[in-house]
N, CA, C and O atoms as CSV, one atom per row, in Angstrom:
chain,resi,resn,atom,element,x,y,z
A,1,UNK,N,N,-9.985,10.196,1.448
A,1,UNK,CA,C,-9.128,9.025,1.377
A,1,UNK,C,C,-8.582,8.758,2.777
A,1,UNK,O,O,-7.965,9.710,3.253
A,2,UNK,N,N,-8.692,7.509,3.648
A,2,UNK,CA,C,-8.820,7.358,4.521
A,2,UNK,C,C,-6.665,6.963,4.354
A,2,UNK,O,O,-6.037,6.601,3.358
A,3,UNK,N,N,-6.109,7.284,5.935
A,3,UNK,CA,C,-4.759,6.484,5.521
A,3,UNK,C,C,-4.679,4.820,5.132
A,3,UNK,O,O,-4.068,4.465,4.124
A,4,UNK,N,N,-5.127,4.170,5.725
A,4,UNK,CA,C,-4.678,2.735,4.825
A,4,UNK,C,C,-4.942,2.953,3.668
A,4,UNK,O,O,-4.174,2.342,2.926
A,5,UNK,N,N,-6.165,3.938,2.804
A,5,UNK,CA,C,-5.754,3.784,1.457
A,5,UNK,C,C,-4.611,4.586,1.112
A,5,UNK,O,O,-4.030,4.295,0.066
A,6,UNK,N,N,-4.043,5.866,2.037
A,6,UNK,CA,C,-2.674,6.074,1.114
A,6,UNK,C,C,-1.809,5.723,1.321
A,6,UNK,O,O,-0.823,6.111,0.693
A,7,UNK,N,N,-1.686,4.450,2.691
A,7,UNK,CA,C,-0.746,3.293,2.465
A,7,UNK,C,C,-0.591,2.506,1.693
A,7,UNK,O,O,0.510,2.273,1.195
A,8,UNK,N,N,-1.839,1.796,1.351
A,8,UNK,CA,C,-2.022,0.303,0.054
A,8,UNK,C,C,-1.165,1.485,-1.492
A,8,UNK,O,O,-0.264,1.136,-2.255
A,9,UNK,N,N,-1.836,2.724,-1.453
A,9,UNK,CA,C,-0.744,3.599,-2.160
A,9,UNK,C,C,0.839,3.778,-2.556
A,9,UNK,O,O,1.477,4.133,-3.547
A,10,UNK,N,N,1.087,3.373,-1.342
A,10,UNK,CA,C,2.528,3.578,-1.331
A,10,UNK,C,C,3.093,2.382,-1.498
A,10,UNK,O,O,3.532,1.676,-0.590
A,11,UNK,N,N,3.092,2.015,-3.207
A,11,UNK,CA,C,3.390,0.770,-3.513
A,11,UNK,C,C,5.155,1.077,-4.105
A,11,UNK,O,O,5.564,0.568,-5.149
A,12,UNK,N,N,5.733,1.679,-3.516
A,12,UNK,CA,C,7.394,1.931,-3.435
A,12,UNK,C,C,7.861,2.192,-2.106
A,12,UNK,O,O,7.288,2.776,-1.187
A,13,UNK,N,N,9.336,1.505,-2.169
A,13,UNK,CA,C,9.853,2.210,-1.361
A,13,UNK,C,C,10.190,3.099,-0.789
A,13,UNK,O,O,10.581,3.116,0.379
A,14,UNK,N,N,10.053,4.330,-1.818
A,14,UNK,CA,C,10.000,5.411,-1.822
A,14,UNK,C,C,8.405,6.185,-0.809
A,14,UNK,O,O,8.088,6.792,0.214
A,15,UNK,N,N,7.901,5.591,-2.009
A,15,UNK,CA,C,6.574,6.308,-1.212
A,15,UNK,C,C,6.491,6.106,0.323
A,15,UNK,O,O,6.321,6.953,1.200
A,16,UNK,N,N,6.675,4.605,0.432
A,16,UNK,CA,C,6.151,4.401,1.629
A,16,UNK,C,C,6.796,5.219,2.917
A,16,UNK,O,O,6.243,5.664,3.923
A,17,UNK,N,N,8.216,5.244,2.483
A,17,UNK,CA,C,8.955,5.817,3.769
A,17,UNK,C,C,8.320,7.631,4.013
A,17,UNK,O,O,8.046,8.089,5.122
A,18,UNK,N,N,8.210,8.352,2.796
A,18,UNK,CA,C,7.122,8.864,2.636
A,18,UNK,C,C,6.111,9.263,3.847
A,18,UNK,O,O,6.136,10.059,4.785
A,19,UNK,N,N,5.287,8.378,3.379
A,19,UNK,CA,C,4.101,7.941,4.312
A,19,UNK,C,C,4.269,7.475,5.677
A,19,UNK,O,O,3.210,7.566,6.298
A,20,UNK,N,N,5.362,6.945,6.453
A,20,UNK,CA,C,5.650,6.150,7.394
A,20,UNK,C,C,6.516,7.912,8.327
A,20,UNK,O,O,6.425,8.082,9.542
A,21,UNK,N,N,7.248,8.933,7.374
A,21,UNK,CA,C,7.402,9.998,7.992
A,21,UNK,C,C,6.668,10.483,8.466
A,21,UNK,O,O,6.699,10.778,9.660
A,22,UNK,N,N,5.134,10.900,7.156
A,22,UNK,CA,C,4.090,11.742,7.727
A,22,UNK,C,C,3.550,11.156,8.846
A,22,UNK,O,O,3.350,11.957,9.760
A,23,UNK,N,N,3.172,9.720,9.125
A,23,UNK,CA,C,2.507,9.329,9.819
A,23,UNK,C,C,2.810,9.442,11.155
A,23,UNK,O,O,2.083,9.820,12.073
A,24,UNK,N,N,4.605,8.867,11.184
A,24,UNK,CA,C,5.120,9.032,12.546
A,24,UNK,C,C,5.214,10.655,13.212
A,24,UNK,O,O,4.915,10.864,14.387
A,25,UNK,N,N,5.678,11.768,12.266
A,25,UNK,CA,C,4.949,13.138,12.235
A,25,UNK,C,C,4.176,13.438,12.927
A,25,UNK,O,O,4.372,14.193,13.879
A,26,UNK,N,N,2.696,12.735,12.518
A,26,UNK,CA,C,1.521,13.227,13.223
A,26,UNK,C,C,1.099,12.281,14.555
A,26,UNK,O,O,0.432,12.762,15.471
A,27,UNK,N,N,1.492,11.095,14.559
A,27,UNK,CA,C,1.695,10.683,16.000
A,27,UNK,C,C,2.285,11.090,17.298
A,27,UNK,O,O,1.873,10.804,18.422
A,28,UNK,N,N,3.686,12.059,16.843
A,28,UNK,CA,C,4.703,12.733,17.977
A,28,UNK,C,C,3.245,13.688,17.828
A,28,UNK,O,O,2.262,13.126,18.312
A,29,UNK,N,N,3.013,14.930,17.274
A,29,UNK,CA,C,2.049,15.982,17.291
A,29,UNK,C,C,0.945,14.709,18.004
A,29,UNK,O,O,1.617,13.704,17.769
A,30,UNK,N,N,0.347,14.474,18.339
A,30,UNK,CA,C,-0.633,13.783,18.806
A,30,UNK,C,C,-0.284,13.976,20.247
A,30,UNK,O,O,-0.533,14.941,20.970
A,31,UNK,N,N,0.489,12.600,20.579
A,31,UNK,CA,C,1.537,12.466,21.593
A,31,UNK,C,C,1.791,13.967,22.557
A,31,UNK,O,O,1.555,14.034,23.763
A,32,UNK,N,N,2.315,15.100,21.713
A,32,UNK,CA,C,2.389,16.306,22.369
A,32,UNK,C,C,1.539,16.808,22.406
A,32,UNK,O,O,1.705,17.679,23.260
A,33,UNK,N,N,0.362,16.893,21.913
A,33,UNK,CA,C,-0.954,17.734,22.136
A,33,UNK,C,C,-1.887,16.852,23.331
A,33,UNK,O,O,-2.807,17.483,23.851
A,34,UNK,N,N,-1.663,15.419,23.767
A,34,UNK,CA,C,-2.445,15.001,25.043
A,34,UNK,C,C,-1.304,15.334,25.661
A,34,UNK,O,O,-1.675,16.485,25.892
A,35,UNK,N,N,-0.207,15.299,26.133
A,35,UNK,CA,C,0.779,15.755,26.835
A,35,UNK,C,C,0.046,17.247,27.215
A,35,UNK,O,O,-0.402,17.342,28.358
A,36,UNK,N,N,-0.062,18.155,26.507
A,36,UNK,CA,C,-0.104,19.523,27.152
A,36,UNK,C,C,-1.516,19.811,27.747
A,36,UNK,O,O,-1.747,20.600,28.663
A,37,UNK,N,N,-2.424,19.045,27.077
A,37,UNK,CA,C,-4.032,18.814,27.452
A,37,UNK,C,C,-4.009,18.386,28.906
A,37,UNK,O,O,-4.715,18.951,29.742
A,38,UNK,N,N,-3.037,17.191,29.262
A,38,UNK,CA,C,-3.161,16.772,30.733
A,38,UNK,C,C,-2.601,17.277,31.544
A,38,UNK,O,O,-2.621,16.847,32.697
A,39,UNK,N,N,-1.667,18.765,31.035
A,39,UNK,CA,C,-0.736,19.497,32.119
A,39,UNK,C,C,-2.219,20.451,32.228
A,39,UNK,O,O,-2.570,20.739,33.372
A,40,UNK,N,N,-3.015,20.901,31.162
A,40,UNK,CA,C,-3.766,21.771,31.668
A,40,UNK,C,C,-4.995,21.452,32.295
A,40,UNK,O,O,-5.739,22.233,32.888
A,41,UNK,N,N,-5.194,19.835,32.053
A,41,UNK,CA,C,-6.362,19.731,33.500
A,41,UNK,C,C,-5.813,19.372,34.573
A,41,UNK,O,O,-6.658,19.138,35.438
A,42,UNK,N,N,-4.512,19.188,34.988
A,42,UNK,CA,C,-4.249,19.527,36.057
A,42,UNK,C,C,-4.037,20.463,36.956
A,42,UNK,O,O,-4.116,20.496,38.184
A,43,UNK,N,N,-3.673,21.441,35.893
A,43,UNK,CA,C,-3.548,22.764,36.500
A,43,UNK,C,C,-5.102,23.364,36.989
A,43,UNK,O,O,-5.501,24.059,37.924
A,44,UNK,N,N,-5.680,22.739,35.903
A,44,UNK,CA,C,-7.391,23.524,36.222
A,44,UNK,C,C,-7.742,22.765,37.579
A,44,UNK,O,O,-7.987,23.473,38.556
A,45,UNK,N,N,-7.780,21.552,37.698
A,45,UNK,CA,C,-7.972,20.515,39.064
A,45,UNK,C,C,-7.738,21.767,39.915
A,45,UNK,O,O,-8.528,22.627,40.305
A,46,UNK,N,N,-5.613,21.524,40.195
A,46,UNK,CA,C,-5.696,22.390,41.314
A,46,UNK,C,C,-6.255,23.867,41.356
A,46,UNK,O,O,-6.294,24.406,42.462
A,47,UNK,N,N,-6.486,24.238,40.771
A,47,UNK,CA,C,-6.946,26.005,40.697
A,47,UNK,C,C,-8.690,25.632,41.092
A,47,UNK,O,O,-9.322,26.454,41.755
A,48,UNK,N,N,-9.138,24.759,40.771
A,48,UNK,CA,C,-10.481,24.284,41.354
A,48,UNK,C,C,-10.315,23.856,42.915
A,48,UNK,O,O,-10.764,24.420,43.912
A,49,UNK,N,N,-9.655,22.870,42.826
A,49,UNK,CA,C,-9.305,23.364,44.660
A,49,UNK,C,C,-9.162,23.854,45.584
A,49,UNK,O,O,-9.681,23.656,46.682
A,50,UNK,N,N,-8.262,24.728,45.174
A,50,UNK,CA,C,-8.082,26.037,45.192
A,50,UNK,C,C,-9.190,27.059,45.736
A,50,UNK,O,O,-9.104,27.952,46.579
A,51,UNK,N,N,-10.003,26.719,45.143
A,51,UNK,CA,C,-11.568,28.230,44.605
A,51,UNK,C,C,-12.084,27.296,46.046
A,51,UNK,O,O,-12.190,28.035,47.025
A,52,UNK,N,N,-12.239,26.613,46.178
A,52,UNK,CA,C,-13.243,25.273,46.872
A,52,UNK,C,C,-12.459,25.947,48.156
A,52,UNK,O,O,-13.149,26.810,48.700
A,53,UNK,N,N,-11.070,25.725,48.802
A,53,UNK,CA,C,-10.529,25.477,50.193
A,53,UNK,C,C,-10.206,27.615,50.174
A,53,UNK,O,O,-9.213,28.150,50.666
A,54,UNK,N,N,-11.036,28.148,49.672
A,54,UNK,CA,C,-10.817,29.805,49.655
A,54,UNK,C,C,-12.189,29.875,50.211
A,54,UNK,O,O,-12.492,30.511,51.221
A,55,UNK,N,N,-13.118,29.070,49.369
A,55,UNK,CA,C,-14.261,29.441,49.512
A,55,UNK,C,C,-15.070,28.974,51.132
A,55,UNK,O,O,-15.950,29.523,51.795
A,56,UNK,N,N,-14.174,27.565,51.343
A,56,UNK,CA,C,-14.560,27.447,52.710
A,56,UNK,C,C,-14.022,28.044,54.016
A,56,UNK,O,O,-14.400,27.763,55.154
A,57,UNK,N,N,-12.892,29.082,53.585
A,57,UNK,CA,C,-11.876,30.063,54.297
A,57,UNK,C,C,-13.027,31.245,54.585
A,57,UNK,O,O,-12.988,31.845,55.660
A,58,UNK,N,N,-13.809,31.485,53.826
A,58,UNK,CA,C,-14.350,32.662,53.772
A,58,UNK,C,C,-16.309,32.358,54.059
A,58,UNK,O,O,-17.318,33.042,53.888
A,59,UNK,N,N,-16.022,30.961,54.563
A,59,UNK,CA,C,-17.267,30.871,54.899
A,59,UNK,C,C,-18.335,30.547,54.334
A,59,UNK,O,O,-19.319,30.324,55.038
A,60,UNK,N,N,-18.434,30.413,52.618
A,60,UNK,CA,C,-19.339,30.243,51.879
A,60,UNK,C,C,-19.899,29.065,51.857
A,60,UNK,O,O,-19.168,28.127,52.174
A,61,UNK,N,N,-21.546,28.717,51.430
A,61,UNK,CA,C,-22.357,27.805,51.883
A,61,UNK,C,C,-21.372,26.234,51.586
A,61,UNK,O,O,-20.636,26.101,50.608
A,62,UNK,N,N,-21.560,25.255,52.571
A,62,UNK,CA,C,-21.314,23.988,52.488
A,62,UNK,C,C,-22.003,23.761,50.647
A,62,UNK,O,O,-21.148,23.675,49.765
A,63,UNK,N,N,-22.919,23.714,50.397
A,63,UNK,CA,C,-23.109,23.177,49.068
A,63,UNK,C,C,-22.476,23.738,48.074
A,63,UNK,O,O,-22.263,23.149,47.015
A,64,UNK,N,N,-22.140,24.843,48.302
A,64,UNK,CA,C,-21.360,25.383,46.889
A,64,UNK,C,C,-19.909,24.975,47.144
A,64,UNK,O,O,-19.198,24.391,46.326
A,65,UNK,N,N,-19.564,25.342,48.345
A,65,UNK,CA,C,-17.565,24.466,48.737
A,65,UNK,C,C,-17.958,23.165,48.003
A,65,UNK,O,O,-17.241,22.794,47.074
A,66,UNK,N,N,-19.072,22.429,48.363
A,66,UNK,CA,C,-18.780,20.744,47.889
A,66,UNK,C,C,-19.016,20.798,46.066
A,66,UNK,O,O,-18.507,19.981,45.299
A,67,UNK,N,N,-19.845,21.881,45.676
A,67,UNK,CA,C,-19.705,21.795,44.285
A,67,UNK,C,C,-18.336,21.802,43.757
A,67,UNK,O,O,-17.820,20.713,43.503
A,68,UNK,N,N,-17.679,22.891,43.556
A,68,UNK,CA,C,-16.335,22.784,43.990
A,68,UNK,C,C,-15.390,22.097,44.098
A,68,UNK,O,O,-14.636,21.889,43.148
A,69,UNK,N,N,-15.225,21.613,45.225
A,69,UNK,CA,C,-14.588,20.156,45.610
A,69,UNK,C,C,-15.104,19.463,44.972
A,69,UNK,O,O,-14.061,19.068,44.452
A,70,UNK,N,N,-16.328,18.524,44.166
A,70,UNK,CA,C,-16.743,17.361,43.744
A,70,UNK,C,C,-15.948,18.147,41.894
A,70,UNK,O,O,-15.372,17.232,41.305
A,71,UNK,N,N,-15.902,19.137,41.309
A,71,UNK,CA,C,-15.313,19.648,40.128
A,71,UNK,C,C,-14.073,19.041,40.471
A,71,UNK,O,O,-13.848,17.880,40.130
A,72,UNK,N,N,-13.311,19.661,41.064
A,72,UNK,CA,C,-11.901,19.371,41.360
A,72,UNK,C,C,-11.583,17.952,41.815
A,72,UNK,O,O,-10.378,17.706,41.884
A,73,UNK,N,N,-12.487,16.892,42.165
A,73,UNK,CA,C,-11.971,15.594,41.895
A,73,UNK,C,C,-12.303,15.041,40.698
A,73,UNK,O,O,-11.771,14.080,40.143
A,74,UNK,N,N,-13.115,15.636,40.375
A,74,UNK,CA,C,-13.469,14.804,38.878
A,74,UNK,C,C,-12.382,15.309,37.798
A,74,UNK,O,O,-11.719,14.579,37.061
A,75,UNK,N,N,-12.352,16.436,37.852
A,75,UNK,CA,C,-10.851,16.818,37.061
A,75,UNK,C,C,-9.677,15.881,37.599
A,75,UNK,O,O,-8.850,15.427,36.807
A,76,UNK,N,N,-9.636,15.670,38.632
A,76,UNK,CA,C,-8.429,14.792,39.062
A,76,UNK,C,C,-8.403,13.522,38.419
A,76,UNK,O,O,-7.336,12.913,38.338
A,77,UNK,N,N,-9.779,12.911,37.811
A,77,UNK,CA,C,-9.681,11.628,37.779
A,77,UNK,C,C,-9.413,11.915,36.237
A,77,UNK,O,O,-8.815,11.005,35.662
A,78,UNK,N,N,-9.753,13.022,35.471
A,78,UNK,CA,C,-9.595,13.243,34.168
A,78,UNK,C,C,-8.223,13.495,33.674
A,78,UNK,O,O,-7.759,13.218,32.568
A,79,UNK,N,N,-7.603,14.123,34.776
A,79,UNK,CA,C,-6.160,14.213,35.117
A,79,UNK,C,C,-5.455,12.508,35.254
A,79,UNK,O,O,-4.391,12.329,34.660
A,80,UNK,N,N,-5.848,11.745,35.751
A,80,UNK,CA,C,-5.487,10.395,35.982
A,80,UNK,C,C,-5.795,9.804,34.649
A,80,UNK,O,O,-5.267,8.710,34.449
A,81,UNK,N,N,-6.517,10.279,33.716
A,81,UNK,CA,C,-6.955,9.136,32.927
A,81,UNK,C,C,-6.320,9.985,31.373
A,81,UNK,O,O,-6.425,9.536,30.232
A,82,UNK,N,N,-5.832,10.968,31.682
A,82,UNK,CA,C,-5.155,11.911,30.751
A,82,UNK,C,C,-3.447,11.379,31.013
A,82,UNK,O,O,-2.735,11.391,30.008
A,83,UNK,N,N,-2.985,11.046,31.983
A,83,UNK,CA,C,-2.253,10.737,32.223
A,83,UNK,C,C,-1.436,9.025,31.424
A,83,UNK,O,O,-0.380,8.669,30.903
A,84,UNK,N,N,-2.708,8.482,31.784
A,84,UNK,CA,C,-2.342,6.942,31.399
A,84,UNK,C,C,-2.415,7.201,29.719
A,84,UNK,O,O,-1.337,6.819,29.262
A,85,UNK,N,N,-3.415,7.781,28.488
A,85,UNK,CA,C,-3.321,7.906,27.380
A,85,UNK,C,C,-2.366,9.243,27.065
A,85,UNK,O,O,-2.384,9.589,25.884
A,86,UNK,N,N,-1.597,9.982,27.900
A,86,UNK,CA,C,-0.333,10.150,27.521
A,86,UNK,C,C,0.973,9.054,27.577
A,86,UNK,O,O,2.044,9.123,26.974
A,87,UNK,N,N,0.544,8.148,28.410
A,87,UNK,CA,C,1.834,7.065,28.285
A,87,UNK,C,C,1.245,6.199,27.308
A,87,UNK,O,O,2.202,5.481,27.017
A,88,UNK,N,N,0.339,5.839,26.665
A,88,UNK,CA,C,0.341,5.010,25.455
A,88,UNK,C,C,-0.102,5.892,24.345
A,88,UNK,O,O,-0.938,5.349,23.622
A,89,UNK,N,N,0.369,7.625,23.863
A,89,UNK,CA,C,0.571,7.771,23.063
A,89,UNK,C,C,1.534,8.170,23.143
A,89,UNK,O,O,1.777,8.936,22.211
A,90,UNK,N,N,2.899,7.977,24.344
A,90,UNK,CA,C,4.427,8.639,24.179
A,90,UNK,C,C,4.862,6.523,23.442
A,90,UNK,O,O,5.673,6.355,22.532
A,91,UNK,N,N,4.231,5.508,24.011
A,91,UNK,CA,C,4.265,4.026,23.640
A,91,UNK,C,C,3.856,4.399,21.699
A,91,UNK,O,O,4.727,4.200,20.852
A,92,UNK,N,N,2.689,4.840,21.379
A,92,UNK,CA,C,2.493,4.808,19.637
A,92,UNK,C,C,3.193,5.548,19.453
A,92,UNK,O,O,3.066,5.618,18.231
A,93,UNK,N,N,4.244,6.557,19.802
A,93,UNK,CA,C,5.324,7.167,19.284
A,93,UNK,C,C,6.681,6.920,19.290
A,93,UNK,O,O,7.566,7.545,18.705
A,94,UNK,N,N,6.761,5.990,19.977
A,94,UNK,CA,C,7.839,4.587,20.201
A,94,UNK,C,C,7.647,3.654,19.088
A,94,UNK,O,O,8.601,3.323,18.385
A,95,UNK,N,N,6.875,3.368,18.962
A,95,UNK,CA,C,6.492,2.363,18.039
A,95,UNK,C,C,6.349,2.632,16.773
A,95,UNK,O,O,6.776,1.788,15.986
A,96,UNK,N,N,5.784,3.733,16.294
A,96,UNK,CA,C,5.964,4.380,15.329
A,96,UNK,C,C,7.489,4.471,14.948
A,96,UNK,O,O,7.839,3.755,14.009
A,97,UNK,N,N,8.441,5.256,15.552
A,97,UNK,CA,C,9.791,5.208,15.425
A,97,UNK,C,C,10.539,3.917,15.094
A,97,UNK,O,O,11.579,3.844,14.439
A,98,UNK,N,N,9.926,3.014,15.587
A,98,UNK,CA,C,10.306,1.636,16.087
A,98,UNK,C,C,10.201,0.983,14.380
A,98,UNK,O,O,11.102,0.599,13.636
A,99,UNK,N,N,8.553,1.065,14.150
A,99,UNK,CA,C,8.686,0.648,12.611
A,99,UNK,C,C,9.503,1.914,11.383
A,99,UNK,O,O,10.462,1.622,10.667
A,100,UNK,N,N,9.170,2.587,11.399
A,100,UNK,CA,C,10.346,4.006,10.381
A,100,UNK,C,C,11.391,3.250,10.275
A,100,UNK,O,O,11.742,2.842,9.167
A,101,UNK,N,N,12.122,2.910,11.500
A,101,UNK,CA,C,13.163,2.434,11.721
A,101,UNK,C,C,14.013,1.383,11.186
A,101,UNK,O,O,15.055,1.373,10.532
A,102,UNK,N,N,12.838,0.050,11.922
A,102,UNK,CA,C,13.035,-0.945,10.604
A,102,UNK,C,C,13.054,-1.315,9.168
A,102,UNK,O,O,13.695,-2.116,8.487
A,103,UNK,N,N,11.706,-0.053,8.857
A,103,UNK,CA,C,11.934,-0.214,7.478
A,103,UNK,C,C,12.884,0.415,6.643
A,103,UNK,O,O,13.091,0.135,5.462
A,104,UNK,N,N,13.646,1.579,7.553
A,104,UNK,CA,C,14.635,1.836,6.848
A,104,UNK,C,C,16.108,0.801,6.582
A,104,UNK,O,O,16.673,0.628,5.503
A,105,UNK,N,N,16.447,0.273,7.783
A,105,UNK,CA,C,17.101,-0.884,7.920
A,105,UNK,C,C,17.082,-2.072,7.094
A,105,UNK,O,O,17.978,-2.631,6.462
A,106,UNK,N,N,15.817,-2.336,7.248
A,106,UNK,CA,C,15.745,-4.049,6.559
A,106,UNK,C,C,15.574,-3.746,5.183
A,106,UNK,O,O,16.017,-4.551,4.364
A,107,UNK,N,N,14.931,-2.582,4.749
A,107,UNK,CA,C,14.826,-2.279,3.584
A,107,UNK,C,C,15.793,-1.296,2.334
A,107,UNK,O,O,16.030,-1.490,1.142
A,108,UNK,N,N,16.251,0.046,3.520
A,108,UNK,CA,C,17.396,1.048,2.696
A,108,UNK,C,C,18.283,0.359,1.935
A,108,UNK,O,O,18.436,0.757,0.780
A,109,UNK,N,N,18.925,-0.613,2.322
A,109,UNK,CA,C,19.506,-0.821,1.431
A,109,UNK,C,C,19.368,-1.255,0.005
A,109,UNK,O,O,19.926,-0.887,-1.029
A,110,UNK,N,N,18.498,-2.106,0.256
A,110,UNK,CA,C,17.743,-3.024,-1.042
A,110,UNK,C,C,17.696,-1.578,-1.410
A,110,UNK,O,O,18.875,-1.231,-1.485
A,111,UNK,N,N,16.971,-0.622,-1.659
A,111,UNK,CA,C,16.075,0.507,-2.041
A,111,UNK,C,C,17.318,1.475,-2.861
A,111,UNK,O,O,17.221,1.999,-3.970
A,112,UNK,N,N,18.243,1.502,-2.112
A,112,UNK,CA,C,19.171,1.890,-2.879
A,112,UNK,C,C,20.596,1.247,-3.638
A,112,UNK,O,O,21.561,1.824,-4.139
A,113,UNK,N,N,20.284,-0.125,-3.490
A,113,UNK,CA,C,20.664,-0.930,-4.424
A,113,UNK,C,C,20.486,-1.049,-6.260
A,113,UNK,O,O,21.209,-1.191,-7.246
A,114,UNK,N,N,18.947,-0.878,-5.904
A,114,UNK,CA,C,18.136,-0.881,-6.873
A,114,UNK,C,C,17.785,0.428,-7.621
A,114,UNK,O,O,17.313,0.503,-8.756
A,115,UNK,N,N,18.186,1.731,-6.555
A,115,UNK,CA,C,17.901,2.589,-7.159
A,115,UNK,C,C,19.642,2.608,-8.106
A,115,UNK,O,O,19.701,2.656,-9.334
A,116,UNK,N,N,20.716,2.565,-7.316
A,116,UNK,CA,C,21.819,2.945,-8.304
A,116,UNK,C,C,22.001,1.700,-9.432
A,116,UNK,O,O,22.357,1.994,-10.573
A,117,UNK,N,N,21.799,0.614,-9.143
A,117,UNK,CA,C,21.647,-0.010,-10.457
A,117,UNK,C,C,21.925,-0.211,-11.648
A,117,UNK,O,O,20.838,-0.190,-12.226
A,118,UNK,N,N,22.728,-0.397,-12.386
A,118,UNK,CA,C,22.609,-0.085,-13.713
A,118,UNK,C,C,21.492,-0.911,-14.735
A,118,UNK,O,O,20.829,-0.512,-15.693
A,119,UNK,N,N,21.574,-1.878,-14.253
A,119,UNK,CA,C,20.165,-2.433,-14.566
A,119,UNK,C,C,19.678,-2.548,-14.215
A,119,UNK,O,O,19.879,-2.363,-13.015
A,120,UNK,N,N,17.763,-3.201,-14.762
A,120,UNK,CA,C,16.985,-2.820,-14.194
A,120,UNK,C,C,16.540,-4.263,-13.119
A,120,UNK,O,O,16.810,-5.441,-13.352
A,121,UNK,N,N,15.823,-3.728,-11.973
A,121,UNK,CA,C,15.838,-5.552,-11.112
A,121,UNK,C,C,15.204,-6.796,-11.895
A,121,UNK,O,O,14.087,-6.705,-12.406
A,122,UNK,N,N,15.562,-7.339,-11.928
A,122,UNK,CA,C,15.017,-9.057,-12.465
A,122,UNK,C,C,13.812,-9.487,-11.746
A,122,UNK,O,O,13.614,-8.825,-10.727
A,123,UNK,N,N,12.933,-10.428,-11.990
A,123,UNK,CA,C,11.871,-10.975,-11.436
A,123,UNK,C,C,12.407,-11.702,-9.747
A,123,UNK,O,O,13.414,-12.328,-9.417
A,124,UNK,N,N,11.495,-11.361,-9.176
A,124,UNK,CA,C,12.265,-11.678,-7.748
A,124,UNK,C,C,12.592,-13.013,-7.777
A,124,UNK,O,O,13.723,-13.155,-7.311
A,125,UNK,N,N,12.110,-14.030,-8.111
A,125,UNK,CA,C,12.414,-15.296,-8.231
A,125,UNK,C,C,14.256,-15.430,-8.591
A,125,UNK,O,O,14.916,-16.115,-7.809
A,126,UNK,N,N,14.796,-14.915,-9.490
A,126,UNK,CA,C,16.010,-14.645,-10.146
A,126,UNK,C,C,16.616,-14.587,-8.503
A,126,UNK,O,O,17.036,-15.704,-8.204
A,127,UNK,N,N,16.782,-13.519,-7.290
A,127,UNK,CA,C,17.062,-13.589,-6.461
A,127,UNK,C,C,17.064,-14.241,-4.917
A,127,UNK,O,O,17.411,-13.829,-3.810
A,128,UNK,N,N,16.334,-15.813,-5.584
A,128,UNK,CA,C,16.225,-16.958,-4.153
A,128,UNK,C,C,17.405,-17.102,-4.252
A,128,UNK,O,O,18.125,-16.909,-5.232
A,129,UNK,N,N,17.658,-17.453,-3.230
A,129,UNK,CA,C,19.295,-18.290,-2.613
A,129,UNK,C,C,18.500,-19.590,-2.089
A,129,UNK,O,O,17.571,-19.676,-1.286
A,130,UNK,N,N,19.363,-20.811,-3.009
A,130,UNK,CA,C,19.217,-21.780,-2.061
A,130,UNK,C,C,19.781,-23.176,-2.057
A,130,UNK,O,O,19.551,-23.932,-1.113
């Protein structure tokens, strides 16, 4: 069951907020797992650099220093591009929050209007203002 179907699911208020926890849940976990992914190809970058400006300290062939060095920029750019999809999944974890948020707002109340109640809600029509 894919999530939009256990959204179209969450045909309550209840449920949905529910669903709108788990979801925002696994977006922060998302969010923090490319977060720590791009601290560790950076760290690998420089430690590849590293191996590369040791290895040309100590003399070892020009082609293997440039193997080396050509690793350690390409990690850099993986590092650069790890970087930018950590800022638009710290943005879907904003946003995520952003909707939770509203729907608790525009909606909590209604939700527990209806839940304390003594009767039961009327056909929505019953509640136009106009």
């Amino acid at each position: 069951m894919s999530v939009l179907e256990t959204l179209i699911d969450a045909a309550t208020y209840a449920a949905l907020c529910t669903k709108l926890e788990w979801l925002t849940h696994k977006v922060h976990t998302h969010a923090d797992t490319v977060t720590r992914l791009a601290a560790e190809v950076d760290d690998t970058a420089e430690q590849m650099q590293d191996a590369s400006e040791t290895m040309k300290a100590l003399a070892v062939d020009a082609a293997t220093v440039a193997e080396f060095a050509e690793a350690a920029l390409t990690m850099t750019g993986a590092k650069e591009a790890a970087g930018a999809y950590t800022a638009a999944a710290d943005s879907a974890s904003a946003a995520a929050d952003a909707a939770k948020s509203t729907t608790e707002s525009n909606h909590g109340g209604i939700a527990d209007a209806v839940d304390t109640s003594p009767v039961e809600m009327a056909e929505a029509a019953f509640y136009t203002q106009q």
